[in-house]
GUSEGU-800099 format. One line per 8 residues: number of its first residue (from 0); their letters; for each residue x negated, y, z negated of C-alpha. Coordinates in steps of 0.05 Angstrom, whole numbers, plus 32768, in hexadecimal, padded with zeros to 4 digits. Layout:
<rs>
NUM	a	X,Y,Z ~ ...
</rs>
This chain:
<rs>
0	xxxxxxxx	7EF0,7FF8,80A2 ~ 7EAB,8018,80A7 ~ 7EA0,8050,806D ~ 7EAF,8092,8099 ~ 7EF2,809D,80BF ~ 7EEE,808E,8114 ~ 7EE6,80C4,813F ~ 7F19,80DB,8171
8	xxxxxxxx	7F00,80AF,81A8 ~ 7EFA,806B,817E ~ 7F40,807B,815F ~ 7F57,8080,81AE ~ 7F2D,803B,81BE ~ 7F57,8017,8182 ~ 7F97,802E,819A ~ 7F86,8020,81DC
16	xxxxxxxx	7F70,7FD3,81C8 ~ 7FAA,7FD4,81B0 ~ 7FD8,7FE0,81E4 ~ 7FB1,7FB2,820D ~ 7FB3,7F74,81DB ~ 7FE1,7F43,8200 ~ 8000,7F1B,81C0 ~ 8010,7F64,819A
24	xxxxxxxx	8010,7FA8,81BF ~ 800F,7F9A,81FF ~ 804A,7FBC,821F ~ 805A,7FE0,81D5 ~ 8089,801F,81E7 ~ 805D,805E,81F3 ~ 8075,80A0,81F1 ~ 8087,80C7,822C
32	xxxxxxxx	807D,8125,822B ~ 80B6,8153,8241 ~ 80A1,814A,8285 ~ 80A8,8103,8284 ~ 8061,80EC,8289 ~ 8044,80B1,8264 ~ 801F,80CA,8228 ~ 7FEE,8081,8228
40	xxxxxxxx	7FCD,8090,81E8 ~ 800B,80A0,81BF ~ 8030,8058,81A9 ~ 8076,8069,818A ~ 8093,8047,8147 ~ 80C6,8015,8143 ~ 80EC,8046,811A ~ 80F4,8076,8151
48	xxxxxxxx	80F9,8048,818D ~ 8137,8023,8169 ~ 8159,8061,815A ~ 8156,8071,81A3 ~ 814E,8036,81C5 ~ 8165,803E,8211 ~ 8154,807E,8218 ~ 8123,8073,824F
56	xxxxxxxx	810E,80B9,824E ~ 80E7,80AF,820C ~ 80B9,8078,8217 ~ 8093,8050,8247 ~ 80A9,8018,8249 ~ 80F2,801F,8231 ~ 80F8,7FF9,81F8 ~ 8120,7FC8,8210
64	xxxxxxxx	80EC,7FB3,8243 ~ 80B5,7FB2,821C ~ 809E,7F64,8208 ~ 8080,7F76,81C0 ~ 80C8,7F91,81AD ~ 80E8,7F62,81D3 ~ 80C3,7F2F,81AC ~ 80DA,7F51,816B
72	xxxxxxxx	8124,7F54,8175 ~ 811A,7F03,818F ~ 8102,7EF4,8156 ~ 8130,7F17,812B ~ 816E,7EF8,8151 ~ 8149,7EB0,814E ~ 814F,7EB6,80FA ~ 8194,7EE0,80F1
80	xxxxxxxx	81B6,7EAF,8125 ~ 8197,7E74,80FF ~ 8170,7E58,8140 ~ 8132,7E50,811D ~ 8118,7E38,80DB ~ 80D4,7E5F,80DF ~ 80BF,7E76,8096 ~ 80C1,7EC1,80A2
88	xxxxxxxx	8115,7EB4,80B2 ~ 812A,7EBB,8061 ~ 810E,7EF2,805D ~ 8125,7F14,809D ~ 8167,7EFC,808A ~ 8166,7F1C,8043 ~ 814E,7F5D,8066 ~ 818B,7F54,8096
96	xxxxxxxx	81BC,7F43,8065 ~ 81AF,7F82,8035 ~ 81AE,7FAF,806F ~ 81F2,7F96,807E ~ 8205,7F9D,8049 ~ 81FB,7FDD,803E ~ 821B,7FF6,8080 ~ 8256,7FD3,8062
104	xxxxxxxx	8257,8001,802B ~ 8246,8038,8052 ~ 827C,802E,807F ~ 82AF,801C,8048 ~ 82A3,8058,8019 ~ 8292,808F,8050 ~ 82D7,80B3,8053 ~ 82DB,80A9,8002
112	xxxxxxxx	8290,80A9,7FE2 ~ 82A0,80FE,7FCD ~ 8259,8106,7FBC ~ 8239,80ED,7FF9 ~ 8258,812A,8026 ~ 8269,8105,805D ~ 8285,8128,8099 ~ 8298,810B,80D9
120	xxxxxxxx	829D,80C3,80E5 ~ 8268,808D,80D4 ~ 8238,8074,80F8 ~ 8248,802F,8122 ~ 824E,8001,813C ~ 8224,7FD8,811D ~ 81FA,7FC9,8156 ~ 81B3,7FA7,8156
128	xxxxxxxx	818C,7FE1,8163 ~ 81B3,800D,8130 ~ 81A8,7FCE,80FE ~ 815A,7FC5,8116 ~ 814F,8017,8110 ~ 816A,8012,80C3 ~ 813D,7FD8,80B8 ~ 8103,7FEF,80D3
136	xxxxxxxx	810B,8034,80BB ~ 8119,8014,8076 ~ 8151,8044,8072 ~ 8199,8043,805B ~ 81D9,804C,8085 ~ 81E6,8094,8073 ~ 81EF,80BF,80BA ~ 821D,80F0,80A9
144	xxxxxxxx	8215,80F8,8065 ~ 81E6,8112,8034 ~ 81A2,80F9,8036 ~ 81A5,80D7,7FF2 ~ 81E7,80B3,7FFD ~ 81F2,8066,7FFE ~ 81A3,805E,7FEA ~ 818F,8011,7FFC
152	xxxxxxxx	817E,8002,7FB4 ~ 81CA,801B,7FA4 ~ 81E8,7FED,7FD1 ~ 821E,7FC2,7FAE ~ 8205,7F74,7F9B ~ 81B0,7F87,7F9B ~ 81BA,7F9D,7F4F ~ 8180,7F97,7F28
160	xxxxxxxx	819C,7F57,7F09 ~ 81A9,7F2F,7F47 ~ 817A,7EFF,7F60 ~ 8171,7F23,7FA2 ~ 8174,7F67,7F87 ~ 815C,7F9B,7FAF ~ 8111,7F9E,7F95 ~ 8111,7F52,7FA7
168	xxxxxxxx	8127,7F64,7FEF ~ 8100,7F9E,7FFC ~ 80BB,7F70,7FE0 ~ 80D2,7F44,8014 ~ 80DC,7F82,8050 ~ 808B,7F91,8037 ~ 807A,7F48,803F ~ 8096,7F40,808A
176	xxxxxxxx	806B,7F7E,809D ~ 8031,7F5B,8098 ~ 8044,7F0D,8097 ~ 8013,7EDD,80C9 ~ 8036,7EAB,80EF ~ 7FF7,7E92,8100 ~ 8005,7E4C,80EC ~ 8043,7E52,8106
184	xxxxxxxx	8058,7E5D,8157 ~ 8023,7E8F,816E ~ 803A,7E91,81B3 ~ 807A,7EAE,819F ~ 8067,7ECF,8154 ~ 8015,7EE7,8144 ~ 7FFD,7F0D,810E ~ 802D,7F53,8109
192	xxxxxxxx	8061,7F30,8138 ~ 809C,7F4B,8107 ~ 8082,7F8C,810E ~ 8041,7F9B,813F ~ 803C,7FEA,812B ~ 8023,7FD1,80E9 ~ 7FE7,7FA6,8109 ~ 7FD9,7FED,8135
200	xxxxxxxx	7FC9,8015,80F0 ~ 7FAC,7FE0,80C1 ~ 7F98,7F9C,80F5 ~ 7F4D,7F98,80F3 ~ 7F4B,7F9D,813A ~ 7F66,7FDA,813D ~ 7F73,801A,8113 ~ 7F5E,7FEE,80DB
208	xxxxxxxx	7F6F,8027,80B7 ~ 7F80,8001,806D ~ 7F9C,8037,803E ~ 7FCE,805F,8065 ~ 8016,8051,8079 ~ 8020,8027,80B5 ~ 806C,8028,80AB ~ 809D,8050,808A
216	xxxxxxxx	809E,802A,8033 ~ 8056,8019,803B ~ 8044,8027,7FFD ~ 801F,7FFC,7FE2 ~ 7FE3,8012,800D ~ 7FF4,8058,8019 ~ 8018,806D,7FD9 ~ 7FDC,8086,7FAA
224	xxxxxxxx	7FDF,80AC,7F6C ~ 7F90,80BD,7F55 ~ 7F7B,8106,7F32 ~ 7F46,8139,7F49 ~ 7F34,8184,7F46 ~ 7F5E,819C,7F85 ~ 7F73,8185,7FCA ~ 7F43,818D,8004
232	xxxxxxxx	7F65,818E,804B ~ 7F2E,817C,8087 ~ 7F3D,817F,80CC ~ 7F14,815C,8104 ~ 7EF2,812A,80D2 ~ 7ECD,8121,808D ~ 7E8B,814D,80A2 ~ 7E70,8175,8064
240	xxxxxxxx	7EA8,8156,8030 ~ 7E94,814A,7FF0 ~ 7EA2,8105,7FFD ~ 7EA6,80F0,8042 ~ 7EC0,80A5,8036 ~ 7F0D,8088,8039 ~ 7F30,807A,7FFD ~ 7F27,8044,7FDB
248	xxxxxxxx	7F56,8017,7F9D ~ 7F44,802B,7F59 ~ 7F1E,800F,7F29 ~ 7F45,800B,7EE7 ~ 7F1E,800D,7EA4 ~ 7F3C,7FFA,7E65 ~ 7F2E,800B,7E26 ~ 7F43,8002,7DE2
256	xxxxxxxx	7F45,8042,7DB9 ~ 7F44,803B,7D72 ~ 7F2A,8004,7D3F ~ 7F3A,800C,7CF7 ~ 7F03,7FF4,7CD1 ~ 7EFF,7FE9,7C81 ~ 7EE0,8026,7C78 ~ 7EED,8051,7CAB
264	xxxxxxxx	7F1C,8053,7CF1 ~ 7EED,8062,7D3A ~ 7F0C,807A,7D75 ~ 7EF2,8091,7DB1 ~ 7EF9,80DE,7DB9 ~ 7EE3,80EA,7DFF ~ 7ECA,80C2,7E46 ~ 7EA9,80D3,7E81
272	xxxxxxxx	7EB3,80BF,7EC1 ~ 7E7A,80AE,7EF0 ~ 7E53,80E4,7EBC ~ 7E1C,80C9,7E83 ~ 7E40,810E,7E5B ~ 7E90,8100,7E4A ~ 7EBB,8130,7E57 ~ 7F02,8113,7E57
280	xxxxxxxx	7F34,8113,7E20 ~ 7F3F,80C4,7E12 ~ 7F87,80C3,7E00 ~ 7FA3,808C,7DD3 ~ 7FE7,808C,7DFF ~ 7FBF,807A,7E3F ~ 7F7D,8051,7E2E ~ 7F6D,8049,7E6E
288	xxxxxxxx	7F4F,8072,7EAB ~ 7F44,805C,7EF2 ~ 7F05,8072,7F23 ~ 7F06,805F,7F66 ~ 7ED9,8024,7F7C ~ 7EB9,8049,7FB7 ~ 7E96,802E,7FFB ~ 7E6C,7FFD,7FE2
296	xxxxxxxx	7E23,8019,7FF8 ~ 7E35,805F,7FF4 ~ 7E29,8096,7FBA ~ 7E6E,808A,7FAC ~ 7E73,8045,7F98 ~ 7E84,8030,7F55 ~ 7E44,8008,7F4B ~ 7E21,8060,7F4D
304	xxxxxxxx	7E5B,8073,7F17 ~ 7E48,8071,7ED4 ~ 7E74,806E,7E9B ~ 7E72,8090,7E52 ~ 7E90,8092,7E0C ~ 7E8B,80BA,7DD6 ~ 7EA8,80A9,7D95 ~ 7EC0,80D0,7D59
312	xxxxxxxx	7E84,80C0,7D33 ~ 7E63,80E2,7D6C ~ 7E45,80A0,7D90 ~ 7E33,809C,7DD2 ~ 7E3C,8060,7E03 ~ 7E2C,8050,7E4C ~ 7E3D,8014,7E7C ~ 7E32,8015,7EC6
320	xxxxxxxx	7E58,7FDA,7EFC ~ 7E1A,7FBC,7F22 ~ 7E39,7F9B,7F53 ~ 7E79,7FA3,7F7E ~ 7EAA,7F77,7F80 ~ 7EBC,7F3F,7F94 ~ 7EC6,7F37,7F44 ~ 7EE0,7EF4,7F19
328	xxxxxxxx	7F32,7EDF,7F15 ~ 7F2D,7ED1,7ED1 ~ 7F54,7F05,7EAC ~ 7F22,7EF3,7E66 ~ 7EE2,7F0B,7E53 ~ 7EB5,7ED9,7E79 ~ 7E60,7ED9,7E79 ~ 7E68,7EE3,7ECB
336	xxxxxxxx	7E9D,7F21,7EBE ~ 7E6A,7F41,7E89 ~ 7E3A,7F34,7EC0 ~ 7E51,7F6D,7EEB ~ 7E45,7FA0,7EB3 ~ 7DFC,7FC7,7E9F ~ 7DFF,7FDC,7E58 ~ 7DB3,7FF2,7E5E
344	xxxxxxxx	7DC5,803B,7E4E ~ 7DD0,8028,7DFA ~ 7DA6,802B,7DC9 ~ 7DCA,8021,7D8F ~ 7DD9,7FDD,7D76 ~ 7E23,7FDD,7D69 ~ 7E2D,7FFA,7DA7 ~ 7DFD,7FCA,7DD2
352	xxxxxxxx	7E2B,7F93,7DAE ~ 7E6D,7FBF,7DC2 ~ 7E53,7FBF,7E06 ~ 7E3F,7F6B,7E15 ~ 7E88,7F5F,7E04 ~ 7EAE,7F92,7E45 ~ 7EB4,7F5E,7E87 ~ 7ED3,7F6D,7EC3
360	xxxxxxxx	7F07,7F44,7EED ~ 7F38,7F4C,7F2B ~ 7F7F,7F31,7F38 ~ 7FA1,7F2B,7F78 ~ 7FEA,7F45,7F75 ~ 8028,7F23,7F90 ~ 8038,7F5D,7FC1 ~ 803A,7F67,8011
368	xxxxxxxx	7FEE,7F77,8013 ~ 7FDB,7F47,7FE0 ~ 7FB8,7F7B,7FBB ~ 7F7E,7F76,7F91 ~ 7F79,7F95,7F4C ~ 7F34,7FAB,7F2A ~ 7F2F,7FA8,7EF0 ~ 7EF6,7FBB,7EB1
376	xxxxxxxx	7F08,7FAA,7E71 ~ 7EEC,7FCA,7E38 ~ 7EED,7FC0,7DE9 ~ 7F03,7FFA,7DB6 ~ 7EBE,8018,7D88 ~ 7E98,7FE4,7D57 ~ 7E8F,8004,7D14 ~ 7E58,803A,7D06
384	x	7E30,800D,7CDC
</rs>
């Protein structure tokens, strides 16, 4: 993704590839206005279209005649019916199997559950597209009844203990949104097959837009928690920001507060972030800050962020990154992980040596994404003399 968010007309050239890309959005459901006209540029979500799926009235096509979906419930029938022993089946079928099982409970407990205020009947049958809107959606069997009853992590045999508990389930759900059946039958399943919305937002052919949602419990792109000064709200693009570029993962620096020496006990009073001057509390509950790595080439890349420390001796230290990553695997300190880091900014001796001994690594988590971790790793004070 280039450094500055698309204008209007590229965003309307990616969805338009899109919709014209014959082994993923070609025929996707677009929405129709109130007079009935085709809205072209406007693709609908497979959580809406399920939820109303022949109402022709909504969409061009109708759902039902649209090969991308069609393709998508096909592929879902192959694995529940057992027709198929493609890879991605166990883990449709584990989807399947707690989303049944939660309309079981639903169904079972909805004239007696007191503190789900139910009213009415339940929802049902259990048809395909009911089932596929609930999957989708990533959303419990609840109609009728208050908006936090029969929660998919409550449902009964997905306990914490169980081998298939919920978490494991729902890690699998994130997994399927993005799994490649590349090596696998790409005339019937590409790249996004399971769910082609999600190649829209993030696919590098399209949006390509990589940390926002591109369905409903995507959060482990679009779920961020970072600090700042306030909130800034642009509309029609990132002209005159203060910083212009998409977000980016954090960089997490580590640090280890407090050696107790013979003689004495240093800790680090304060840090500064992308500042030569610190001006942060460093608390000994939370050794640790993160700074985000930035658009490599930019003024905001981490390689143009220094970092400080001063001690409660009153020392001062510095360290810059030099070089983006990609950075080393190796977890330990490591000559080509010390390699990334500039400690030319000391001129004190015990803090030069403090200094040589911070590296820097990244790790590659086991999530839907396969996200990768930065990491800087940093040593607590050497003594004062």
């Amino acid at each position: 993704m280039s450094a500055r968010p698309t204008d209007i007309t590229g965003f309307m050239t990616k969805i338009g590839d899109f919709l014209k890309s014959a082994d993923l959005g070609q025929g996707w459901p677009v929405y129709k206005d109130s007079a009935g006209a085709t809205i072209a540029t406007k693709p609908a979500s497979a959580l809406d279209f399920f939820l109303n799926f022949n109402d022709a009235k909504l969409y061009d096509p109708n759902p039902p005649q649209s090969p991308p979906v069609m393709r998508m419930q096909a592929m879902w029938q192959e694995c529940t019916g057992g027709k198929t022993t493609d890879p991605v089946c166990p883990l449709i079928n584990d989807v399947t199997d707690l989303l049944k099982a939660n309309y079981a409970n639903y169904t079972a407990k909805f004239h007696s559950q007191g503190s789900w205020n139910c009213t009415g009947s339940p929802a049902g049958p259990l048809t395909d597209q009911l089932l596929l809107a609930h999957l989708y959606g990533w959303g419990p069997f609840s109609e009728n009844c208050a908006s936090d009853a029969n929660l998919l992590q409550d449902t009964p045999g997905y306990e914490p203990s169980k081998s298939k508990s919920y978490a494991a389930v729902k890690n699998e759900f994130d997994h399927l949104q993005y799994w490649d059946f590349a090596d696998h039958d790409k005339s019937k399943y590409g790249t996004y097959q399971f769910h082609p919305y999600v190649g829209l937002i993030h696919g590098s052919d399209f949006i390509n837009a990589p940390y926002v949602y591109a369905y409903s419990v995507d959060d482990a792109v679009g779920n961020m928690q970072t600090d700042g000064t306030g909130l800034i709200i642009a509309v029609g693009g990132p002209a005159n920001l203060p910083n212009p570029d998409h977000a980016t993962p954090d960089v997490h620096f580590n640090y280890g507060y407090e050696t107790k020496y013979p003689s004495e006990t240093i800790n680090f009073a304060q840090y500064g972030r992308c500042t030569a001057t610190p001006n942060a509390t460093a608390n000994p509950d939370f050794a640790s800050f993160p700074i985000p790595l930035g658009i490599d080439g930019s003024k905001s890349s981490i390689v143009n962020c220094p970092v400080s420390f001063v001690d409660n001796t009153k020392r001062s230290y510095q360290l810059k990154i030099t070089k983006p990553p990609p950075w080393p695997t190796n977890p330990g300190y490591s000559p080509e992980g010390h390699s990334f880091i500039d400690c030319g900014g000391n001129t004190n001796p015990q803090v030069q040596g403090w200094c040589n001994a911070i590296w820097v690594y990244q790790q590659t988590l086991d999530d839907s994404r396969a996200t990768t971790v930065y990491n800087v790793q940093i040593g607590a004070p050497p003594p004062s003399h």
